[in-house]
C-alpha positions in Angstrom: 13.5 -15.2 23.9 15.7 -13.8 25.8 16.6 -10.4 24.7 19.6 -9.5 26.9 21.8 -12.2 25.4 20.8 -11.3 21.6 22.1 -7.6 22.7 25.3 -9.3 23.4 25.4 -11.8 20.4 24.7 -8.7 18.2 27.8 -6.6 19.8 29.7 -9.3 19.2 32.7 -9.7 16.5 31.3 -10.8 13.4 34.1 -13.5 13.3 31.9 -15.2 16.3 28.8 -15.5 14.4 28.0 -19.0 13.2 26.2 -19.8 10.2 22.3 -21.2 10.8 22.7 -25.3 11.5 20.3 -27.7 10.1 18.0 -28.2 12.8 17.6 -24.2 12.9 17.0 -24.1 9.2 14.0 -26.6 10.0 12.7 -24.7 12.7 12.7 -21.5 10.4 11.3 -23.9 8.0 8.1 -24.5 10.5 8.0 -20.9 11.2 7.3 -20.1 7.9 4.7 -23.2 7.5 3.1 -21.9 10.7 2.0 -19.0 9.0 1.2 -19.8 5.4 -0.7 -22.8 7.2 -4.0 -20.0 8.9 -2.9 -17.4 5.4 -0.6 -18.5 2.7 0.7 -16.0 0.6 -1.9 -13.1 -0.9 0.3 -11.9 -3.9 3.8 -10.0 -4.3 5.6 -8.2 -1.1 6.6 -4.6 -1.9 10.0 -4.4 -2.2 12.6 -1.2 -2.1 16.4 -0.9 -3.4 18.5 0.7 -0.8 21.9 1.4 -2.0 21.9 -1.5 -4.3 19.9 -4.1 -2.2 17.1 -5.3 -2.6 14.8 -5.4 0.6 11.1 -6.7 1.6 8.8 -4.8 3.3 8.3 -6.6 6.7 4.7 -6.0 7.8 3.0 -6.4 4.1 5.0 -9.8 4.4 4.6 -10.8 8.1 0.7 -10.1 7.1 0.6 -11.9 4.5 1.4 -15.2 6.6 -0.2 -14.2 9.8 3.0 -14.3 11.4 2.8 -11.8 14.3 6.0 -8.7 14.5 6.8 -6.1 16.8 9.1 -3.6 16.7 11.2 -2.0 20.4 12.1 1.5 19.5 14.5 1.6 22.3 16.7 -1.1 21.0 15.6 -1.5 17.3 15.0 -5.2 18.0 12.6 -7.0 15.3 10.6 -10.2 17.0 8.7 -12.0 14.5 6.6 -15.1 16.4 4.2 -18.0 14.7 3.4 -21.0 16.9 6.4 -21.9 19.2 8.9 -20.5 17.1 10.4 -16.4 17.0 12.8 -14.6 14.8 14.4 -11.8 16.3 16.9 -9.3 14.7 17.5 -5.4 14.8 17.9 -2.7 12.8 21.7 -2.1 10.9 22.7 -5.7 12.6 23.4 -9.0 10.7 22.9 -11.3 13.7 19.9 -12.6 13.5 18.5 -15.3 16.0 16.1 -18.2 14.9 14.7 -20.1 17.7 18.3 -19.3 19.7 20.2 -20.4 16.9 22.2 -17.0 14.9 22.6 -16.4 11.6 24.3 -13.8 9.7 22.6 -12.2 7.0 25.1 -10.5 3.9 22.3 -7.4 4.6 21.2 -6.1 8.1 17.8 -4.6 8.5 16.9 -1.4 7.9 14.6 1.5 7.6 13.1 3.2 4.6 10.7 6.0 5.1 9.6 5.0 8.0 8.9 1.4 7.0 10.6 -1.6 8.8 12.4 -3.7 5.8 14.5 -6.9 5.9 16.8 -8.0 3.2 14.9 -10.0 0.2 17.6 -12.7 0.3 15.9 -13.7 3.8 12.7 -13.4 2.8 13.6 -15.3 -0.4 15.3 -18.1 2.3 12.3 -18.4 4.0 10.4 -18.6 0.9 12.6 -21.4 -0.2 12.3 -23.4 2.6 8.8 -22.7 2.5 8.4 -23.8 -0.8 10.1 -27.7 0.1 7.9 -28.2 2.6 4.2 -27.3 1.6 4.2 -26.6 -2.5 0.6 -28.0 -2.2 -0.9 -25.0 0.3 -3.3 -22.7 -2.4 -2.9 -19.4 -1.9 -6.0 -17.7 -0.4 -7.1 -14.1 0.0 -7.4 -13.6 4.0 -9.8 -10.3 3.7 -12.7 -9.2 5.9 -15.6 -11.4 6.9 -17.7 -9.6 9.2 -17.0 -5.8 8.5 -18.9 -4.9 4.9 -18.8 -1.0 5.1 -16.5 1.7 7.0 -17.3 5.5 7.0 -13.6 7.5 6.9 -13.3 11.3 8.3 -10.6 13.4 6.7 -10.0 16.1 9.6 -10.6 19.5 8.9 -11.3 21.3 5.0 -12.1 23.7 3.3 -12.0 27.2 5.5 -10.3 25.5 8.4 -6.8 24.1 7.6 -5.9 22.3 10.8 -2.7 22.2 11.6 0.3 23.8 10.1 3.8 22.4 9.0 6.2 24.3 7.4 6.8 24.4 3.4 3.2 25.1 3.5 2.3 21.5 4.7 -1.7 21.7 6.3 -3.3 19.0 7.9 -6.0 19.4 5.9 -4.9 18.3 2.3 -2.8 15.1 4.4 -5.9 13.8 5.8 -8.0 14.1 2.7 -5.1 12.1 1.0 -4.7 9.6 3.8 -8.7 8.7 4.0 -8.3 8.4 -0.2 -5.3 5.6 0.4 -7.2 4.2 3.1 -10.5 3.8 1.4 -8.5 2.2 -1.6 -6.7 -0.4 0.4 -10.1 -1.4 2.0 -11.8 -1.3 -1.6 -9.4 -3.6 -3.0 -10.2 -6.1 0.3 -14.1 -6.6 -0.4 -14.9 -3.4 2.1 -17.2 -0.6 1.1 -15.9 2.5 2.5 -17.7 6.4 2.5 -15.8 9.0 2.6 -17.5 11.8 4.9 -15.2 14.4 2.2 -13.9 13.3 -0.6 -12.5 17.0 -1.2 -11.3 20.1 0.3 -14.4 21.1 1.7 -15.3 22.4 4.9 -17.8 20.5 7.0 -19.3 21.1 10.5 -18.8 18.5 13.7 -22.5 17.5 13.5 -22.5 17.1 9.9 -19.8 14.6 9.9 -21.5 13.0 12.5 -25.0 12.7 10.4 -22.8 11.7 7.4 -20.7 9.1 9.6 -24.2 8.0 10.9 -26.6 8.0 7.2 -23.5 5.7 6.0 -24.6 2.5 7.7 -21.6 1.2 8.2 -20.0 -0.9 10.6 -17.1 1.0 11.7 -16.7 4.9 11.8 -12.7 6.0 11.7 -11.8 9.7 11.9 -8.1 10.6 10.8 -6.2 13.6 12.0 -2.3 14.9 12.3 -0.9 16.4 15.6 0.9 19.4 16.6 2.9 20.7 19.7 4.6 23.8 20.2 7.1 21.7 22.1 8.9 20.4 18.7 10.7 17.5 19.6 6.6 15.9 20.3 6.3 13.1 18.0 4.2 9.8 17.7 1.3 8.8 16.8 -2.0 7.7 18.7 -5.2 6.2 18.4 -8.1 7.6 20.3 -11.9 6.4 21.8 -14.6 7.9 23.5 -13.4 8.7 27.2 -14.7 6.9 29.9 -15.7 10.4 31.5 -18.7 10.8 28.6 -21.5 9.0 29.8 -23.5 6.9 27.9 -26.8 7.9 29.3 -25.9 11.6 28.6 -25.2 10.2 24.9 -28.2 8.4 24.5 -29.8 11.8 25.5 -28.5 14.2 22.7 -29.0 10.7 20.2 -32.7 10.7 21.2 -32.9 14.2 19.9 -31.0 14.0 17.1 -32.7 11.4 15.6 -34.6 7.6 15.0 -32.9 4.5 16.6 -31.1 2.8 13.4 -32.9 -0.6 14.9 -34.1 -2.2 11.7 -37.0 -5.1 11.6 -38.1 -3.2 15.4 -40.4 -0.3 15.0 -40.1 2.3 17.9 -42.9 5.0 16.6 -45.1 4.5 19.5 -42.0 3.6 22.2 -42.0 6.1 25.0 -38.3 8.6 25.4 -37.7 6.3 28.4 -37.4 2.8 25.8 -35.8 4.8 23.0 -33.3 6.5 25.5 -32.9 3.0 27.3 -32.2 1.1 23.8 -29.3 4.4 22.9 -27.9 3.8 26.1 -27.2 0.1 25.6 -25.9 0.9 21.8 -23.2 3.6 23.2 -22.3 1.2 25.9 -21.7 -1.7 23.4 -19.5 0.1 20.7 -17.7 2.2 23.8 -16.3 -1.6 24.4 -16.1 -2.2 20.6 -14.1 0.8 20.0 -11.5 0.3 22.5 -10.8 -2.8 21.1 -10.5 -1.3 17.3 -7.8 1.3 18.8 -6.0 -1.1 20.5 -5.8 -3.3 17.0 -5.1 -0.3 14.8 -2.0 1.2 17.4 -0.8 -2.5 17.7 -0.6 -2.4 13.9 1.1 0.6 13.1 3.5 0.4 16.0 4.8 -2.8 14.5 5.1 -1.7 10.3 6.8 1.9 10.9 9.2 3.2 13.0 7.4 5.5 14.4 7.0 6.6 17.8 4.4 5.1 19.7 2.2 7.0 22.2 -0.8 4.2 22.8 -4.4 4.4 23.0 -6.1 8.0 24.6 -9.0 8.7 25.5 -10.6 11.7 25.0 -14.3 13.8 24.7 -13.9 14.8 20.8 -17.8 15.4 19.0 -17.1 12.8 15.9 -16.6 10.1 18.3 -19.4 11.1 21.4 -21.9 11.4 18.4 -21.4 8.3 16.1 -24.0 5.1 16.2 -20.9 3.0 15.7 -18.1 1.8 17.4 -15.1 4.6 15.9 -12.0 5.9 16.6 -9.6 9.1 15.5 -6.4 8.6 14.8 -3.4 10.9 14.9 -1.0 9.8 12.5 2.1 12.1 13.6 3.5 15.5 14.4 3.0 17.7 11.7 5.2 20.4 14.4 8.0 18.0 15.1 10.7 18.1 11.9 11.5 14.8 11.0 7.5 13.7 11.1 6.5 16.4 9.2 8.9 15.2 6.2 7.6 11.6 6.4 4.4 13.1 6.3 5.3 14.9 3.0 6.3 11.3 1.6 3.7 10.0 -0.1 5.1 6.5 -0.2 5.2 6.8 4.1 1.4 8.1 4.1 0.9 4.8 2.2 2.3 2.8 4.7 0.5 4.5 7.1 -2.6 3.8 5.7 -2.0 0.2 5.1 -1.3 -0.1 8.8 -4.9 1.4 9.8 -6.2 -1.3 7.4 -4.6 -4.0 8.9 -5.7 -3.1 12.1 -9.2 -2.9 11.2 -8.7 -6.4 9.5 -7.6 -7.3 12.9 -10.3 -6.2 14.4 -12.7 -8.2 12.6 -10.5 -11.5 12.5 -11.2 -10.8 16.5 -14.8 -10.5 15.8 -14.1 -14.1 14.1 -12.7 -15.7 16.2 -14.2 -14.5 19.5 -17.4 -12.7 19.3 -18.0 -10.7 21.9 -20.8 -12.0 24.5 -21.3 -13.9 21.9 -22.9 -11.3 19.8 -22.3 -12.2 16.0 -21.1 -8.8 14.7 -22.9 -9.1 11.4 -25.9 -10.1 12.7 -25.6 -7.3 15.3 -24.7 -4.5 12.3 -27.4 -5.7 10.4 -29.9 -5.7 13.5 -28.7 -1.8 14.4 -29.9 -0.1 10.8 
């Protein structure tokens, strides 16, 4: 798509725009079939009333359909992709391009605490069109299929607060509520989730590192909010081990710490040099693992809020060189920059944020599915590592 001339069809007079032709409205009519064809629909979209109208939100419903969305913060442009055919559209604009062909839409895009929404008369169009040409596809529930548990970390508690906003917003009581909306949207999927705390309690590094560890679970996922004294800082960010911690030196402080959680293989009479050997090559794996889950998790939040995205970081933090799974901490926002700090007081925005970590963990394991890695069966290789 060619994204310099949408810039001009959307600047221009509305009087220019032409209405969607017929073979358009069958290509929109495939784009929707692509999607619904790998996931058909799993339920209701969320919807919103903004002034009136009636809007979708746009990654529950992209989701939904498998239909792939990303979002340019410099120019607000919407790309929605399936197969050979892409939708894209912007933010407060009614042209709208489908496969090079415009439309005008009664309601432009928009944004509604900090979610991306379109106007539910489009997403009842596609719907429609949808509807004429496969009314025989069953819907289906796309959930996980290799990940069975994740352990969550609520940063901070009890005695240490984390960061500060103002209004006497703490880091400490968003993170507890964010891991408690995250766990429920994985419960509802299949997934069994532990919560290293489940209330405002304080608990040591290490100990959220044996918790994360005694939880036997497949995927270990630390959550935290920022803070600058610059103010106008604002994003969010996903974090893995750094390339800097070495592996051996892992396997090292893991020897000490405690048996290799290698089920069905009994390393009571292995020598330090076997046990240290067999760490090694378990930090090595989920160091590759957990780059690939940060990457899937940033992808995914990038594209459902409009929200500032700063990537995937690296960095040396104790929750992340000490855990026997692949993890990652995430740093949803800026509790120090103004207008994060009051999306981060909206309850129905910490919901969309959680929802976006789940769907990237979901795309993580559809990744697992469809590509295992060195063609290592995750499941298999979960089960073989407790």
């Amino acid at each position: 798509m060619d994204h310099l001339n949408f810039m001009r069809l959307k600047n221009a007079q509305r009087d220019d725009c032409v209405f969607l032709p017929r073979a358009a409205c069958v290509a929109l009519a495939l784009f929707a079939f692509a999607g619904c064809a790998t996931a058909p629909r799993t339920g209701a979209v969320p919807r919103v009333t903004i002034n009136g109208t009636t809007y979708a939100l746009l990654a529950p419903f992209c989701e939904s359909r498998s239909i792939k969305h990303a979002y340019d913060q410099l120019t607000r442009t919407i790309t929605l992709s399936s197969g050979a055919h892409q939708v894209v559209m912007a933010v407060a604009e009614s042209t709208v391009l489908v496969d090079g062909s415009t439309q005008r839409l009664r309601h432009a895009p928009d944004i509604y605490n900090g979610s991306l929404v379109i106007p539910d008369t489009f997403r009842q169009q596609m719907e429609s069109l949808l509807g004429n040409i496969a009314p025989h596809v069953a819907a289906v529930v796309a959930g996980f299929q290799k990940i069975k548990r994740i352990s969550i970390d609520a940063g901070h508690g009890g005695r240490d607060p984390g960061a500060l906003g103002k209004r006497g917003l703490r880091e400490k009581d968003l993170t507890l509520d964010l891991a408690k909306r995250l766990a429920a949207v994985l419960e509802r999927q299949g997934i069994k989730t532990t919560l290293v705390r489940s209330s405002d309690s304080y608990i040591s590094l290490d100990d959220r590192v044996r918790i994360a560890n005694d939880a036997q679970a497949d995927l270990f996922v630390s959550i935290h909010v920022n803070a600058s004294r610059n103010r106008s800082v604002s994003g969010f960010e996903v974090y893995h081990i750094s390339n800097k911690v070495s592996d051996t030196d892992r396997a090292m402080t893991s020897l000490r710490a405690g048996p290799l959680p290698v089920g069905g293989v009994s390393f009571a009479d292995a020598s330090s040099d076997v046990k240290a050997t067999v760490w090694d090559l378990i930090h090595t794996y989920n160091r590759g693992e957990s780059t690939e889950l940060a990457r899937a998790i940033c992808r995914n939040i990038g594209c459902s809020l409009a929200a500032r995205e700063k990537g995937v970081k690296t960095a040396n933090f104790c929750v992340l060189r000490g855990t026997a799974i692949p993890g990652v901490l995430v740093e949803v926002g800026y509790i120090s920059n103004p207008r994060e700090s009051r999306l981060l007081e909206d309850g129905s925005y910490r919901q969309s944020l959680a929802e976006g970590i789940a769907r990237g963990l979901r795309d993580y394991d559809r990744s697992l599915v469809a590509a295992p890695r060195d063609g290592q069966d995750q499941a298999q290789y979960s089960k073989s590592m407790r």
